[in-house]
C-alpha positions as CSV (number, residue, x, y, z in Angstrom):
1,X,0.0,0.0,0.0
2,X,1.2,3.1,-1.3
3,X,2.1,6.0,1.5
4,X,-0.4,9.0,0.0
5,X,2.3,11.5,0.7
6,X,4.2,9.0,-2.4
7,X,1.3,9.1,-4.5
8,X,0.2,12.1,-7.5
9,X,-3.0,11.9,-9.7
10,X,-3.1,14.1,-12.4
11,X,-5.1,15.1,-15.4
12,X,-3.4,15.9,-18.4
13,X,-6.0,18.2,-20.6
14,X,-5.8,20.5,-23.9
15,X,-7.4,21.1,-26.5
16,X,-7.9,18.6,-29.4
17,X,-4.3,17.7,-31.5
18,X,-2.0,19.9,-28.9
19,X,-0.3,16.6,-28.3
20,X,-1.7,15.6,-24.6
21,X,-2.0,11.6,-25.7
22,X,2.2,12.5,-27.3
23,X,3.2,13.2,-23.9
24,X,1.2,10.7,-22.0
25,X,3.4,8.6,-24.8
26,X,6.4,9.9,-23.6
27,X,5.9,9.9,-19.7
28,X,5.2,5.9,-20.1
29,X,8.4,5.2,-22.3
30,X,10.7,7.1,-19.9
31,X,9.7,5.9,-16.5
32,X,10.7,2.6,-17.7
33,X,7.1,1.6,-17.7
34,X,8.2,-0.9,-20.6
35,X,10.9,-3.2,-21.2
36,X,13.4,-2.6,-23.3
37,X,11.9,-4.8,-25.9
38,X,8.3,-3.2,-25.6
39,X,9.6,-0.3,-26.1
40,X,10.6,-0.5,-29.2
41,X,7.2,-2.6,-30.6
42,X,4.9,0.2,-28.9
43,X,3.6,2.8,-31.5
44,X,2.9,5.8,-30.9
45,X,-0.2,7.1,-29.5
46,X,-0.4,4.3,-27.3
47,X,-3.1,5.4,-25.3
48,X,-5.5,5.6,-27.9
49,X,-7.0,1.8,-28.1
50,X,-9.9,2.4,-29.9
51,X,-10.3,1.3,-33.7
52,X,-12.1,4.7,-34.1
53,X,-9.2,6.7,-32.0
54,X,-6.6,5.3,-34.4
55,X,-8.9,6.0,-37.5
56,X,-10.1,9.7,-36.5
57,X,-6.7,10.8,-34.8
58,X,-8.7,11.6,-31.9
59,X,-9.1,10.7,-28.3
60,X,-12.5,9.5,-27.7
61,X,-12.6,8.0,-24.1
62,X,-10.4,8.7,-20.8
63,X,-8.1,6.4,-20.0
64,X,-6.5,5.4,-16.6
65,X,-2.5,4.5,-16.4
66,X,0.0,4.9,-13.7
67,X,4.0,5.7,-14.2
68,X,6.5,5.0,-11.5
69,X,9.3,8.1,-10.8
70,X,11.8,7.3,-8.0
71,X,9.2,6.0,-5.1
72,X,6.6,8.3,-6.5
73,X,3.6,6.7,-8.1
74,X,1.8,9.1,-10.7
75,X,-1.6,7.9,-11.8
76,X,-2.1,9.7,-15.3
77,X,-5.8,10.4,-16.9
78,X,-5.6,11.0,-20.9
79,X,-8.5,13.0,-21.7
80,X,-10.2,13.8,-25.0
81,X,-9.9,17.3,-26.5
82,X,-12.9,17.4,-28.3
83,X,-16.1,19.4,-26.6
84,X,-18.5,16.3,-28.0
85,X,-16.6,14.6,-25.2
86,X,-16.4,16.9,-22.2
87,X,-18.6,14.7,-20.5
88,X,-15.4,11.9,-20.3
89,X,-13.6,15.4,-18.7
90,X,-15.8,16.7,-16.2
91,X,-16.3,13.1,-14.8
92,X,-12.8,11.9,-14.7
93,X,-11.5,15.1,-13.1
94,X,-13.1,14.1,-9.7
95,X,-10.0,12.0,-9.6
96,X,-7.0,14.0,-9.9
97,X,-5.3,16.6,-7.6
98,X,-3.9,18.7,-10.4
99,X,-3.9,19.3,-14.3
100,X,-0.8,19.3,-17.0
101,X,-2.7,21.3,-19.2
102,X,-1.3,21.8,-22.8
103,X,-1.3,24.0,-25.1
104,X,0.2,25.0,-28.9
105,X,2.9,27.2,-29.3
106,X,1.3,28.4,-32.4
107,X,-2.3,27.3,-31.7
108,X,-2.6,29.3,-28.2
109,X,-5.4,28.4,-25.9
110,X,-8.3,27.5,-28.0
111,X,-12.2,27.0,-27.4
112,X,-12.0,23.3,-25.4
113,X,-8.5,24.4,-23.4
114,X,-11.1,27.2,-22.1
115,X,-13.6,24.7,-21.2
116,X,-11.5,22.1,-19.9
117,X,-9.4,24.6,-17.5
118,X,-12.2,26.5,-16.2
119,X,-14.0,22.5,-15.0
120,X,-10.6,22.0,-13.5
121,X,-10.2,25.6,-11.9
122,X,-13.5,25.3,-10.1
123,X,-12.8,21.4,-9.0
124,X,-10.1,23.8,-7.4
125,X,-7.6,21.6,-9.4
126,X,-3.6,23.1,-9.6
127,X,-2.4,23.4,-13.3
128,X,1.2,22.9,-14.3
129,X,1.2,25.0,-18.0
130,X,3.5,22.8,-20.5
131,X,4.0,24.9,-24.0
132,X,4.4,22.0,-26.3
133,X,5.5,21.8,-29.9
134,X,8.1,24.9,-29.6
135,X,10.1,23.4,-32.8
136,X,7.2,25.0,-35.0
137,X,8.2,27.4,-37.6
138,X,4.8,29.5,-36.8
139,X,5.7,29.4,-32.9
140,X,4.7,32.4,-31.3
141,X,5.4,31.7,-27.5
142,X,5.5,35.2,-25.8
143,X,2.2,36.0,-27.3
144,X,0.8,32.1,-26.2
145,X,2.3,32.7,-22.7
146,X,0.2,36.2,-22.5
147,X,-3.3,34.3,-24.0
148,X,-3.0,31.6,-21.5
149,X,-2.1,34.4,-18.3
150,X,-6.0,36.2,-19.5
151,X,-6.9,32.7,-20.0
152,X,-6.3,32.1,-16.3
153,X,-7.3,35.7,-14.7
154,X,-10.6,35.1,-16.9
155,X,-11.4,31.4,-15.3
156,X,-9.6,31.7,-12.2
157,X,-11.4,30.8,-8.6
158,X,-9.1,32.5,-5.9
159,X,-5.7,34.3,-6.0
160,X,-3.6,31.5,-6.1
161,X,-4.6,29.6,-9.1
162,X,-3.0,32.2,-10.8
163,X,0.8,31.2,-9.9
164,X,1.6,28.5,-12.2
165,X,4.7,27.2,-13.3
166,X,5.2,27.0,-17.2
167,X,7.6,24.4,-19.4
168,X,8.2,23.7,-22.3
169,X,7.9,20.9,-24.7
170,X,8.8,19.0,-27.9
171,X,6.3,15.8,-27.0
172,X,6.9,13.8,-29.6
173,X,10.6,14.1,-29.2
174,X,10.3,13.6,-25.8
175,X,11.9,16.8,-24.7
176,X,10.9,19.5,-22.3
177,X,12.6,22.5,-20.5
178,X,11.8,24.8,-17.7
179,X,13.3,27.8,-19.8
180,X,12.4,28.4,-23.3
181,X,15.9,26.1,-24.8
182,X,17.8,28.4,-27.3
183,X,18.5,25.2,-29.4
184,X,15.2,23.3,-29.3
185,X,17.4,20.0,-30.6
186,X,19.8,19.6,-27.9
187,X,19.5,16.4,-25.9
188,X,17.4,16.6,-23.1
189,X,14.4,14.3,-21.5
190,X,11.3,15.1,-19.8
191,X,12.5,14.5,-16.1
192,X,11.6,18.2,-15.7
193,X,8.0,17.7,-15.8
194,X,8.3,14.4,-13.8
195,X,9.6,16.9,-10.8
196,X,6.8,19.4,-12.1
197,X,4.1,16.9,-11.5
198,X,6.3,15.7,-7.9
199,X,6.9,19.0,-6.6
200,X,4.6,21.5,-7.8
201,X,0.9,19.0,-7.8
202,X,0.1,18.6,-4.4
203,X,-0.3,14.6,-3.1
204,X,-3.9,13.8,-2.5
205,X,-6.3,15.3,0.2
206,X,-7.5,12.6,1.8
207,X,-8.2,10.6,5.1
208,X,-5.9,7.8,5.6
209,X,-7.8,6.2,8.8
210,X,-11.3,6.4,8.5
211,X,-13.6,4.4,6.7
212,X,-13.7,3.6,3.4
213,X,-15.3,5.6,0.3
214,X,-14.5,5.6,-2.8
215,X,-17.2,7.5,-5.9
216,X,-17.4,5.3,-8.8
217,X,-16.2,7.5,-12.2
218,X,-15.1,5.0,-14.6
219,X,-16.8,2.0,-15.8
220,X,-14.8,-1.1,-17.9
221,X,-15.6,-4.3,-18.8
222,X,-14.3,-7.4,-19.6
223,X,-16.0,-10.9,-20.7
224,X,-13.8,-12.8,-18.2
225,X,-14.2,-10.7,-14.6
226,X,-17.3,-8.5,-16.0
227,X,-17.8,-4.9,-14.6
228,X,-14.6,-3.1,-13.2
229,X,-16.3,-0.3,-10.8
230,X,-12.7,2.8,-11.2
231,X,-12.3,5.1,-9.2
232,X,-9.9,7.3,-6.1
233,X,-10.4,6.5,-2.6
234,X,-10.8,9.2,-1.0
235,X,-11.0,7.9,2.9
236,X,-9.8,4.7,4.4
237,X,-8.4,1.2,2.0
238,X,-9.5,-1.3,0.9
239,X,-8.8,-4.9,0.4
240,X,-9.9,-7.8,-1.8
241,X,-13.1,-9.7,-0.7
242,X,-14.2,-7.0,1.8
243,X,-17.8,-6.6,2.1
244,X,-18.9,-3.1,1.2
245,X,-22.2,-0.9,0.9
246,X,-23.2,0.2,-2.8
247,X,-24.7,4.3,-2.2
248,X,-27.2,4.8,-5.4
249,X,-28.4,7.9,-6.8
250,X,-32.0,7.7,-5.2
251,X,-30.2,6.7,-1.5
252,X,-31.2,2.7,-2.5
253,X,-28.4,0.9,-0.6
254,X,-27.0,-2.5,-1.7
255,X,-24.8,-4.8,-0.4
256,X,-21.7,-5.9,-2.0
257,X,-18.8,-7.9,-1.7
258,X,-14.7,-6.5,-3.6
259,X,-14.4,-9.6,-6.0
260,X,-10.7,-8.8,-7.1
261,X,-8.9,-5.2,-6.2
262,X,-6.8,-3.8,-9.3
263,X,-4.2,-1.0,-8.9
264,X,-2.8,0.2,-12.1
265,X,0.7,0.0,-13.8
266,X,1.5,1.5,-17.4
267,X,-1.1,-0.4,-20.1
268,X,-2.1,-2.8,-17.5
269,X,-4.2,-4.2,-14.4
270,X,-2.3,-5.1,-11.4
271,X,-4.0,-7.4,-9.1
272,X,-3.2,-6.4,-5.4
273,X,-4.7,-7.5,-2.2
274,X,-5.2,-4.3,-0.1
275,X,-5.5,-0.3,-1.6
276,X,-5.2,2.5,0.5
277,X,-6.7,6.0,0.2
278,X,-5.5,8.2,-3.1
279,X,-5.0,5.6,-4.9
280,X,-7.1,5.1,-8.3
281,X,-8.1,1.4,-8.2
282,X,-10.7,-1.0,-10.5
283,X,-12.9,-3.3,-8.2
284,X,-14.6,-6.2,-9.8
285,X,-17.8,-8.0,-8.1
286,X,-20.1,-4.6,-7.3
287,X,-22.1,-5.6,-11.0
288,X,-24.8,-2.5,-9.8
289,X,-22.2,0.1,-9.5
290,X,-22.7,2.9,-12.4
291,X,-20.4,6.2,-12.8
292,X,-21.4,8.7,-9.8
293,X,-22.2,6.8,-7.1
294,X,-20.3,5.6,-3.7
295,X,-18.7,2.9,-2.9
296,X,-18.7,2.8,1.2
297,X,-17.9,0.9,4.3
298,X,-20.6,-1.2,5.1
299,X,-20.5,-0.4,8.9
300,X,-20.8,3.5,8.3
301,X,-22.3,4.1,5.0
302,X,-21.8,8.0,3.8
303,X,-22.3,8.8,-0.1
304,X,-20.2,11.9,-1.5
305,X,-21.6,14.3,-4.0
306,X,-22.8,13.0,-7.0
307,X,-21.1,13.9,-10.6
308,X,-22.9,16.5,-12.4
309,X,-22.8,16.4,-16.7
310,X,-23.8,18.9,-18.2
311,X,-26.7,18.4,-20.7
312,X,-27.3,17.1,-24.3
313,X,-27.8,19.8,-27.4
314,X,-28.3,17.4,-30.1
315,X,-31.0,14.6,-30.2
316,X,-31.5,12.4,-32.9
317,X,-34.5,9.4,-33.8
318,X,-32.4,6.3,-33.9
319,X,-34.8,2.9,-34.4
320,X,-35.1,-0.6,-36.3
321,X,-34.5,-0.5,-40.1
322,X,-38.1,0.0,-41.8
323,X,-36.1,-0.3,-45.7
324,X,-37.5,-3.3,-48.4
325,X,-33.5,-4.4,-47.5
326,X,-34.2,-4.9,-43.8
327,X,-32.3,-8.2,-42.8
328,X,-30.3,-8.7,-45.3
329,X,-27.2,-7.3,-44.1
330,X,-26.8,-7.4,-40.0
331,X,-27.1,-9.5,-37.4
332,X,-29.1,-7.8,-35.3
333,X,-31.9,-5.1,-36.2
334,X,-34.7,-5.7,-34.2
335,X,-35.7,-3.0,-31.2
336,X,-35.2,-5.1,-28.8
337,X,-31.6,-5.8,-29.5
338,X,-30.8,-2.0,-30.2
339,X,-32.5,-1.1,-27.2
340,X,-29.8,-3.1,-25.0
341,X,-27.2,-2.1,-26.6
342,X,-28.5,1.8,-25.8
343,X,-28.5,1.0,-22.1
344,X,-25.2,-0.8,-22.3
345,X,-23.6,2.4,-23.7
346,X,-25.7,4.6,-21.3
347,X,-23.9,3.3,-18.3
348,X,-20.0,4.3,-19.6
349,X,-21.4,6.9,-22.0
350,X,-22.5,9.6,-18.9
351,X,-23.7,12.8,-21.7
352,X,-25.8,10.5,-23.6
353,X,-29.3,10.3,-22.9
354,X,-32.0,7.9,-24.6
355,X,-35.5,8.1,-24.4
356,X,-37.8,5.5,-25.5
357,X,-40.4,6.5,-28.6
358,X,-42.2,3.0,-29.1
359,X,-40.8,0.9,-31.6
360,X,-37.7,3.7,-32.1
361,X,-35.6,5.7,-29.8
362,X,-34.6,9.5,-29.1
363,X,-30.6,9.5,-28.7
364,X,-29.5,12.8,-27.3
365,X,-25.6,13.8,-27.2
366,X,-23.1,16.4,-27.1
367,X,-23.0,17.3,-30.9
368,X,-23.1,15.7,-33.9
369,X,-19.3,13.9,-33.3
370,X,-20.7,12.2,-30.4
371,X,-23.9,10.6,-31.9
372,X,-21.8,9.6,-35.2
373,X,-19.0,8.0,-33.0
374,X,-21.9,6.0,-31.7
375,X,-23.9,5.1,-34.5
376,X,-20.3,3.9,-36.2
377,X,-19.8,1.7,-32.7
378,X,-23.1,0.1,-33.1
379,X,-22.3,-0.5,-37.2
380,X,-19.2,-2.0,-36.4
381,X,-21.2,-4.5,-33.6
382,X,-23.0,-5.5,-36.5
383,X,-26.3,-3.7,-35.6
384,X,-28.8,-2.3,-38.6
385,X,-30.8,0.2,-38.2
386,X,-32.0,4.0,-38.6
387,X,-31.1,7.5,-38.3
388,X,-32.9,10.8,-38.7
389,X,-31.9,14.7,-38.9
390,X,-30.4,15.3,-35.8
391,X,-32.5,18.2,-33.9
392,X,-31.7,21.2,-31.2
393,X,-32.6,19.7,-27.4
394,X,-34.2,22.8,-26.3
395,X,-35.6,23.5,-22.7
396,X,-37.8,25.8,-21.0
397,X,-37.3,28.5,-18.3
398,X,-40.1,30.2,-17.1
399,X,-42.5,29.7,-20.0
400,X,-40.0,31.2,-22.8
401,X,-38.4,27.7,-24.9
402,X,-34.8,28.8,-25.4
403,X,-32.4,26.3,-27.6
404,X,-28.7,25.5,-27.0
405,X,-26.0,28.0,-28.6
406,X,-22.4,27.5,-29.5
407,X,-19.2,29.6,-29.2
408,X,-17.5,29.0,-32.7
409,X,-14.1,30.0,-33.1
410,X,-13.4,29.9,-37.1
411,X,-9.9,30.3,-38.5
412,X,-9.8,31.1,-42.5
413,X,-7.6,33.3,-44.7
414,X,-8.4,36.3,-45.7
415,X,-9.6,35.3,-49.9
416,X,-12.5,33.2,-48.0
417,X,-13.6,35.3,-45.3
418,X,-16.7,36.6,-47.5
419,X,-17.6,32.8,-48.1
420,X,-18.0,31.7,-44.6
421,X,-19.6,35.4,-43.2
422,X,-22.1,35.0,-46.0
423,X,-22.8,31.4,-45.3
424,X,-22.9,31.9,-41.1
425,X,-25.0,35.1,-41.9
426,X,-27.9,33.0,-43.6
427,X,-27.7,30.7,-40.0
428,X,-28.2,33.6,-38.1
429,X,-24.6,33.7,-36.3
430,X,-23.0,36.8,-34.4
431,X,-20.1,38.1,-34.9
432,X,-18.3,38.6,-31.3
433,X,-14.4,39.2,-32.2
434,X,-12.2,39.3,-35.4
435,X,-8.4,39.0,-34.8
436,X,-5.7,38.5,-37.2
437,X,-3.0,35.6,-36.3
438,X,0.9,35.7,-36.6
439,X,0.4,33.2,-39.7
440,X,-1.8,35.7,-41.7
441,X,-4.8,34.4,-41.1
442,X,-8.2,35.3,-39.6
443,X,-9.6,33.9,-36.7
444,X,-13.3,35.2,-36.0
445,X,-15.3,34.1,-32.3
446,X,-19.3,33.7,-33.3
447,X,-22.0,33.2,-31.0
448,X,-24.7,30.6,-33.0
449,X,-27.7,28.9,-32.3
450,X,-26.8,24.9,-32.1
451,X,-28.9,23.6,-34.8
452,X,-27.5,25.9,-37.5
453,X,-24.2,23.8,-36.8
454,X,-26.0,20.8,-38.5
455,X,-24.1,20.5,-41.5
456,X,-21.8,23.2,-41.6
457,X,-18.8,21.9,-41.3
458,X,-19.5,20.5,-44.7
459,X,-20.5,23.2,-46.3
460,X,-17.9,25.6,-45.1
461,X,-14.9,23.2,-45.9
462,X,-16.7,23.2,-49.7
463,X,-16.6,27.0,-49.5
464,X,-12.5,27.3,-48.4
465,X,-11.5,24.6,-50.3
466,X,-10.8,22.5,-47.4
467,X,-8.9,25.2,-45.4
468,X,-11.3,26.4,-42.7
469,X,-10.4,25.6,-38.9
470,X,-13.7,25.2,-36.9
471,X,-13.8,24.5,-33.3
472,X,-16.9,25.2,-31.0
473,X,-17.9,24.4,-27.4
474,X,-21.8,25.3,-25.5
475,X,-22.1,28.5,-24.5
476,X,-25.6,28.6,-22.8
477,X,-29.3,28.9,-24.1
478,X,-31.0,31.8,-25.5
479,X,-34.9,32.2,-26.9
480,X,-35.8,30.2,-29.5
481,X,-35.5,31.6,-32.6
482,X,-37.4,31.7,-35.8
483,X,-36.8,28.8,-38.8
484,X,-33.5,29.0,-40.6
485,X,-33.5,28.8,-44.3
486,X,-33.5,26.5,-46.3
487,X,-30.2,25.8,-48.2
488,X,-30.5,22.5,-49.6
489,X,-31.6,21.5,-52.9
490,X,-33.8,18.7,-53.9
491,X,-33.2,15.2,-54.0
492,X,-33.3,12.7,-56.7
493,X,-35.4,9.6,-55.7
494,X,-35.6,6.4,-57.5
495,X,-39.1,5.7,-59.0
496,X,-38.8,2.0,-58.5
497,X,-37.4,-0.9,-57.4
498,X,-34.2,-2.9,-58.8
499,X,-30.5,-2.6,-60.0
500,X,-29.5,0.5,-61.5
501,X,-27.7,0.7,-65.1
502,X,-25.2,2.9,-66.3
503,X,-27.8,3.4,-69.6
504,X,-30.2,5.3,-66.9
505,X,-27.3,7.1,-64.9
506,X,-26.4,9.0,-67.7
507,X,-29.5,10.2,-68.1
508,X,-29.9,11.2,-64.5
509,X,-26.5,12.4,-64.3
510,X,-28.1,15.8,-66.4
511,X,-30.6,16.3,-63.3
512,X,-28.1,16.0,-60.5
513,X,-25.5,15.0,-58.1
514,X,-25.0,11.4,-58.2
515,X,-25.0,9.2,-55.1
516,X,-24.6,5.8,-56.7
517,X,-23.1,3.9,-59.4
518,X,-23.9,1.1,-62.0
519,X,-25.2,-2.3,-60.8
520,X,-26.8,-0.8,-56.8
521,X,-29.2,-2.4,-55.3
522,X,-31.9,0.5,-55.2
523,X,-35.5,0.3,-54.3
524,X,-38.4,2.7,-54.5
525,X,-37.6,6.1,-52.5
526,X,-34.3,5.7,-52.0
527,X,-32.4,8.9,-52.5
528,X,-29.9,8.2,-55.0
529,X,-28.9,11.6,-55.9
530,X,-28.9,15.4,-55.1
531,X,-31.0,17.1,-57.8
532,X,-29.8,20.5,-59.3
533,X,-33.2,22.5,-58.3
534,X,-35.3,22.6,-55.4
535,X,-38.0,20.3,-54.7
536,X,-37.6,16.6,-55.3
537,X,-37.5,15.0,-58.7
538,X,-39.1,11.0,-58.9
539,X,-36.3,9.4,-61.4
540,X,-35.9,5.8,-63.2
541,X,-32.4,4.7,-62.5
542,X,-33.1,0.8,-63.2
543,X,-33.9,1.3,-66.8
544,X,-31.9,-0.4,-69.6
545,X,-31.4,0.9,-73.3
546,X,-34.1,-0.9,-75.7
547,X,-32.6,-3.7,-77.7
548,X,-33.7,-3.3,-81.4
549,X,-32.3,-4.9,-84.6
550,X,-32.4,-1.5,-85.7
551,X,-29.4,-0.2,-85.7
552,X,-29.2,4.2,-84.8
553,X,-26.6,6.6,-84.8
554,X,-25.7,6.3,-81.4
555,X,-25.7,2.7,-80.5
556,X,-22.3,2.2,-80.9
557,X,-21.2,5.4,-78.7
558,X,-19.4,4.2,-75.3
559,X,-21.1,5.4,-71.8
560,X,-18.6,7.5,-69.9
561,X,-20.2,8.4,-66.5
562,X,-19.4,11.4,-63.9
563,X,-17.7,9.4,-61.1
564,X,-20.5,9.8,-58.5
565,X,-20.2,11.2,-54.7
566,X,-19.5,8.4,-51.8
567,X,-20.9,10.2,-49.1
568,X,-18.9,9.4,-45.3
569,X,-21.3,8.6,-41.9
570,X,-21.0,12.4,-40.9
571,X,-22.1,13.8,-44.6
572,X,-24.6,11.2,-45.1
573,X,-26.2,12.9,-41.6
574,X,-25.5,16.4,-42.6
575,X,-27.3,15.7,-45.7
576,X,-31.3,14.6,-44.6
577,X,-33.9,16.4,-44.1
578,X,-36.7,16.3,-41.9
579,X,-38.4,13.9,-44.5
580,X,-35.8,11.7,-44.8
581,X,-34.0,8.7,-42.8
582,X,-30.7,7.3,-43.4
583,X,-30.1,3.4,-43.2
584,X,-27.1,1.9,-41.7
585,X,-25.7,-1.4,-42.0
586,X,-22.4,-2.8,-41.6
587,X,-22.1,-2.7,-45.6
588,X,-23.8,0.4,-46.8
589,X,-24.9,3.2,-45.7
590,X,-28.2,4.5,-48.0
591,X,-30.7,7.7,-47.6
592,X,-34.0,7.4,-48.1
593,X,-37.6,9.2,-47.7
594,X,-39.5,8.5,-44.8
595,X,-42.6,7.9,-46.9
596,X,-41.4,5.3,-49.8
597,X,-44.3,5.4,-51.8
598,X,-44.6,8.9,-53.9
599,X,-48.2,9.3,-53.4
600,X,-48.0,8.9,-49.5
601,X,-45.2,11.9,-49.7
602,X,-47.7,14.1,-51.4
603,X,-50.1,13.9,-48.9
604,X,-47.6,13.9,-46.0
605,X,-46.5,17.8,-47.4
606,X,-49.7,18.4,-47.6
């Protein structure tokens, strides 16, 4: 058991791709977490387990490891960047003592370093500041060290929060400095920010006698041991096969019994058989446990407070496939089975929120990243099913609805600037500040209502040729608003049922954007292309050219089609409309009306 006085927790936070899972990388290599041999086979980004973390380049979940420095134990939480994911933050932050919080030296403190630090400041949390990626051509560190000082007398609780010690960093060299290095490639290490996180994060608060208590924020699982209840203890120890008491959210007690007791060390599980307070530790056995609530002694029973998330701003329908192709191409796709897996993922996943519509469900999340990240979990589990326009979660306040708004902090040059003001105009955003950046570019802050975010990301990359920099985090509730615009044009929908020909997509190709290419499955009202005016055009896509022994002037001309668009999850979602579903499988992903039959959609508009 671990003297508390021996033991740090820290957080380490920043905004998305500032390189917090880089250093995490480099902490692990250099305490001599691996062997030699490891080492060398671990890639980089080793915290990042997920097929989708590898895929997206992003940090999805928080992940627990510990590092050993001299006899100093550091337990290290990786956190996401991304504000779909706060939720994994403001939960996991319960169970450190103090924050590494990183941040670009060209970059600066961006939208989600401002929302991650001021969750930490009020947890009263002490932050180490580590400058990282100082070998950047574009660096601009005196001006970075001046944005994160008004960074911390804006968020700042008391006095002393704003005396922190800065370093500096190359992370994925490994480097760091507690003076800014005039040669940023001379060899060096990162022992300075080991003695950072010994001497200047204070060991953990916490009650070394009395009894046991522990609040449960982290969840794993496993199909060998089952549920692994994580969390700090913050009074007492505990050891393996002690009885404890269970504290649930509606103060419904229940008995329990520690199975196995895991403390943990680099990538993996240690089994021990007694943990003593400050310590972060994964308990099997306790199969009711779920994230904010206590684990107690069962002789003197006291719960802490319980975890507050904030709440969802984007909902979407999510249900069983309804399509002429249901079956065919998943295992499961009955409600049933969809409805387990929801409450599965509602026990790990603490912002989401599911409500049950009959035969469907209403999925609610942080934005649009959070429900897609889910939806491509469940395809990959081989689950069919679903999806409509994701829609505002709006609330009411003494008798006025107001609906979720954004802080959206776009980055552009100059030659676009028109593009993306014309475009936010229409979606009723407000211009709050306009700065221009040491690289020559413009970075504009907008205030905007949440559902005009649907699908611009899309549209804006389109207008800047790929070049825009878009970050946004929630920034309150204000009145609901009237009906944004329509931008959209119409869709192209095929008439009937069967495989499509390339004789017909030429044709259609003259109406529209295509969605699909020669020899598709299609069947009647599936949207197979975007048409070039508004309203929606009915279109035969199956037909072949009429065989005749007649011979015409263009029957020996070759068919050379437009290649058509192959729309990703996250445009496919961008893309419906209220009148419209989307259907994912494991193997395709197809849009489609709500009402199949045409006649049915004409009296729906009505």
């Amino acid at each position: 058991m671990k003297d508390p006085q021996h033991i740090r927790n820290i957080a380490i936070i920043a905004h998305v791709d500032h390189g917090k899972t880089t250093l995490v990388d480099g902490l692990m290599k250099q305490s001599n977490t691996f062997r030699a041999h490891q080492a060398e086979m671990e890639q980089s980004l080793i915290m990042d387990s997920g097929d989708q973390e590898h895929e997206r380049g992003i940090t999805i979940t928080a992940k627990q490891t510990a590092v050993y420095h001299g006899d100093y134990k550091i337990n290290i939480i990786d956190t996401p960047g991304h504000a779909d994911f706060s939720g994994e933050v403001e939960r996991t932050l319960n169970m450190a003592d103090g924050v590494l919080l990183v941040v670009d030296a060209q970059e600066g403190p961006m939208p989600q370093t401002k929302f991650v630090l001021s969750k930490a400041l009020a947890l009263g949390l002490k932050p180490v500041v580590i400058i990282n990626k100082i070998d950047k051509p574009s660096r601009r560190i005196a001006e970075v060290e001046d944005e994160v000082s008004d960074l911390f007398l804006e968020l700042a609780v008391d006095d002393s929060q704003l005396h922190y010690p800065v370093y500096y960093a190359i992370a994925r060299d490994g480097k760091a400095w507690t003076d800014l290095p005039e040669n940023p490639s001379e060899h060096t290490d990162l022992s300075c920010i080991f003695d950072a996180i010994i001497n200047d994060i204070p060991s953990p608060q916490v009650e070394v006698g009395g009894p046991f208590q522990m609040l449960v924020t982290s969840l794993a699982y496993d199909s060998f041991l089952g549920k692994y209840a994580i969390g700090r203890i913050s009074r007492g120890s505990l050891k393996k096969g002690q009885g404890v008491m269970l504290m649930k959210r509606d103060e419904v007690t229940v008995p329990s019994k520690i199975d196995k007791l895991f403390v943990y060390r680099g990538l993996n599980r240690e089994e021990v058989d007694e943990a003593g307070a400050g310590d972060i530790v994964a308990v099997t056995g306790v199969t009711e446990a779920h994230i904010g609530e206590t684990l107690a002694d069962k002789d003197q029973p006291e719960a802490l407070p319980v975890i507050d998330i904030e709440a969802p701003t984007i909902s979407m329908y999510l249900g069983p496939n309804t399509s002429p192709m249901k079956g065919k191409e998943a295992k499961y796709n009955t409600s049933r089975q969809i409805g387990d897996r929801l409450k599965q993922e509602l026990e790990t996943n603490v912002s989401l929120r599911v409500h049950d519509e009959g035969i469907g469900f209403i999925v609610s999340g942080r934005g649009e990243l959070h429900l897609s990240v889910l939806i491509e979990t469940l395809r990959r589990e081989d689950f069919e099913f679903e999806v409509g326009r994701p829609q505002a979660v709006t609330i009411e306040e003494d008798g006025v609805v107001k609906e979720p708004v954004e802080e959206l902090l776009i980055e552009v040059s100059g030659e676009f600037l028109g593009a993306v003001s014309q475009e936010l105009g229409v979606r009723r955003a407000i211009a709050v500040k306009q700065e221009q950046t040491s690289s020559g570019t413009t970075r504009v802050t907008y205030h905007i209502p949440t559902r005009a975010m649907i699908g611009l990301r899309n549209l804006l990359l389109t207008a800047t040729k790929g070049t825009v920099i878009m970050n946004s985090l929630p920034h309150g509730y204000q009145p609901l608003g009237g009906k944004l615009q329509q931008n959209r044009n119409g869709a192209l929908v095929a008439h009937e049922a069967g495989t499509t020909t390339a004789y017909a997509l030429d044709a259609a190709a003259a109406r529209g954007e295509l969605f699909v290419g020669p020899g598709v499955t299609v069947y009647q009202g599936m949207v197979v292309g975007l048409y070039n005016r508004s309203g929606d055009l009915d279109i035969n896509v199956c037909r072949g050219k009429q065989l005749t022994n007649m011979r015409s002037s263009s029957s020996d001309g070759t068919i050379q089609l437009t290649p058509f668009t192959d729309l990703s999850l996250e445009q496919s979602i961008d893309f419906i409309e209220d009148d419209e579903l989307l259907e994912v499988t494991p193997k395709s992903l197809r849009l489609r009306k709500r009402h199949l039959d045409p006649n049915q959609r004409k009296r729906a508009n009505k």
